[in-house]
C-alpha positions in Angstrom: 205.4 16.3 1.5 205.5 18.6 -1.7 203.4 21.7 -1.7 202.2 24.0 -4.5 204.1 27.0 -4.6 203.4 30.8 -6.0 205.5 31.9 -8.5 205.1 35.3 -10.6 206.9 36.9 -13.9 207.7 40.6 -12.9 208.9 43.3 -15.3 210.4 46.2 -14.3 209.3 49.6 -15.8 211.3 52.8 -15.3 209.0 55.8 -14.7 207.8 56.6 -18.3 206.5 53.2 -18.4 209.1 51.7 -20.7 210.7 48.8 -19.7 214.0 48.6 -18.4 217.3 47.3 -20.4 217.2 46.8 -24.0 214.6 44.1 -23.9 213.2 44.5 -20.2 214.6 43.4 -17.3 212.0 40.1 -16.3 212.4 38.2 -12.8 211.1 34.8 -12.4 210.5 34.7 -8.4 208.4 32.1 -6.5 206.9 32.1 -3.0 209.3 30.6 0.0 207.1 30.6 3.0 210.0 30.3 5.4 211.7 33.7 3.9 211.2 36.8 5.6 211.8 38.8 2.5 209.7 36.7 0.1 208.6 38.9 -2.9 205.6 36.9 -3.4 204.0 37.2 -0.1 205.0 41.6 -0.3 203.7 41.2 -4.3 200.3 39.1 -3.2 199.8 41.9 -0.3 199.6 44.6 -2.2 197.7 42.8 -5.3 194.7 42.4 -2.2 195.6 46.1 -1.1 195.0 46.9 -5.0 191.7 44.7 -5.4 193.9 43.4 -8.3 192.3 39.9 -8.8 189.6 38.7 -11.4 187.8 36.8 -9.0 186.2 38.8 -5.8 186.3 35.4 -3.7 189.6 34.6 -3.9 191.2 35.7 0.1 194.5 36.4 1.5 193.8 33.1 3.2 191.9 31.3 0.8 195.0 31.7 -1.6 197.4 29.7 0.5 195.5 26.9 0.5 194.7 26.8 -3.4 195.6 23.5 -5.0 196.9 22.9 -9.0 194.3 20.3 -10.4 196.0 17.2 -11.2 195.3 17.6 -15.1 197.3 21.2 -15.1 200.7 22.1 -14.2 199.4 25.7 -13.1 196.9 27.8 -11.7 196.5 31.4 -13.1 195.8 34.0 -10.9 194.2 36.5 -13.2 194.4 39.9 -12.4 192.2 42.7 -13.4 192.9 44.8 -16.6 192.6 47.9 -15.2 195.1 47.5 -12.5 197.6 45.7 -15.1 199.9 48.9 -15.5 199.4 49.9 -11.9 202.8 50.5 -10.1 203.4 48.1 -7.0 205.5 50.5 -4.7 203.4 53.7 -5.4 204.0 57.4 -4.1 202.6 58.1 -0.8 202.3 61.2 0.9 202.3 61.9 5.1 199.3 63.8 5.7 197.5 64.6 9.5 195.7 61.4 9.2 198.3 59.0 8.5 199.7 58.2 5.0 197.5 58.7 1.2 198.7 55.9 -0.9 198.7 57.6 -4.6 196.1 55.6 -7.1 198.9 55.7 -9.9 202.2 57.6 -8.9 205.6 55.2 -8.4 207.5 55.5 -5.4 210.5 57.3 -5.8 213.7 56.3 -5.0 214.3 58.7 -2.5 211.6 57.9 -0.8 211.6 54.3 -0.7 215.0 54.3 0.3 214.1 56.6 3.3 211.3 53.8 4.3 213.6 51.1 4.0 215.8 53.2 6.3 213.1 53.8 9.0 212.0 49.9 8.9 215.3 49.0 9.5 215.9 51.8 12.3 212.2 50.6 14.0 214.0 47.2 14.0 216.8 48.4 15.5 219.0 46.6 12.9 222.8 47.0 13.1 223.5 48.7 10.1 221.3 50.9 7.7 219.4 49.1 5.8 218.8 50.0 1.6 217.6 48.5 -1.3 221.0 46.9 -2.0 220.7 44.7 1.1 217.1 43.4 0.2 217.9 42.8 -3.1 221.7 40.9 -1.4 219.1 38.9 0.9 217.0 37.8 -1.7 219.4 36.8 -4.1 221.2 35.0 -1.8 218.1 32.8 -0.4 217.1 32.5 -4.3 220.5 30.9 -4.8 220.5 29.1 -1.8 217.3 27.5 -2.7 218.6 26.6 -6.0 216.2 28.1 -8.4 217.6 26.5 -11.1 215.8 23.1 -10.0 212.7 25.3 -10.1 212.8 26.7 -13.2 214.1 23.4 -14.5 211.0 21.5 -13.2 208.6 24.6 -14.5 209.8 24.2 -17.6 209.4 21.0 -18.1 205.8 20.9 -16.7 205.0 24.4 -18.5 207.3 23.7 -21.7 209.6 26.3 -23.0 207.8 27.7 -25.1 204.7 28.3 -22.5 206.8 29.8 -20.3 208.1 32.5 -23.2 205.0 33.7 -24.2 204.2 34.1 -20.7 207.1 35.8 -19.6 206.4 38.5 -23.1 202.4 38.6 -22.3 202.1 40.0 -18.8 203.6 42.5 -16.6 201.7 40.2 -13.4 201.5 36.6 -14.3 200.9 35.2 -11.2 200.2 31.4 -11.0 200.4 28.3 -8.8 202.8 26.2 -9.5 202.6 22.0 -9.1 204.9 21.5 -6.0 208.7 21.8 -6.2 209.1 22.4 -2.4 208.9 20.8 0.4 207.6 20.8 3.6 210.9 20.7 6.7 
């Protein structure tokens, strides 16, 4: 059985806002339910941290269970304006409480690097773990799950040039995507 799957354009910024690379570095990343590193589920969890969707009903459960109408190949998942140029991984600060999450500061290196270093010490992994291995076990499982098929099969339900002006428009174009998974 083929399910509808979340997929999202993502384009990284470097900390002045600009984009990175000469024309921006852009991702094309889709949601794979049975990966423990899936981008989409972390980028969906912080877009409901955030309060970052358009519609006020839409729930971290309701939006698993969302279906493409049969007429469309997509669902946009708008997202609100003001929270277009908000960072994703954002500064935080230890304080007596717990930790402040800052409205509109990135996360620095440093410190992300440090986090990924205490999750991976909680979990008592092996071996340290940095941003190089997430970005190693994501790549791989991308690959694995041959996302050229994907983007083969987006594109031609979305058309080329759909997908370009897409890709160019947003910094968060998250959709749902007609099914090109399927169920084990």
């Amino acid at each position: 059985r083929k399910r509808d799957v979340l997929y999202t354009v993502i384009e990284f910024r470097n900390l002045k806002g600009r984009p990175e690379g000469a024309d921006g570095t852009k991702f094309f990343m889709y949601g794979d339910y049975q990966l423990v590193y899936c981008p989409i589920t972390q980028i969906i969890s912080f877009a409901f941290r955030d309060g970052a969707f358009v519609n006020a009903e839409l729930t971290p459960e309701l939006i698993w269970r969302l279906r493409v109408p049969k007429r469309s190949s997509s669902l946009p998942l708008r997202w609100k304006p003001e929270v277009l140029n908000t960072p994703l991984l954002r500064w935080f600060n230890r304080t007596t409480c717990g930790y402040e999450l800052h409205p509109s500061l990135p996360m620095t290196y440093e410190s992300s690097r440090r986090a990924l270093h205490e999750l991976g010490r909680d979990a008592r992994f092996e071996n340290d773990i940095g941003h190089y291995n997430f970005r190693r076990w994501t790549a791989n499982e991308v690959n694995r799950k041959s996302l050229q098929s994907g983007q083969e099969i987006s594109l031609a339900r979305s058309g080329r040039e759909c997908l370009a002006s897409r890709v160019t428009r947003s910094l968060k174009d998250t959709r749902l995507l007609i099914g090109f998974q399927e169920d084990d």
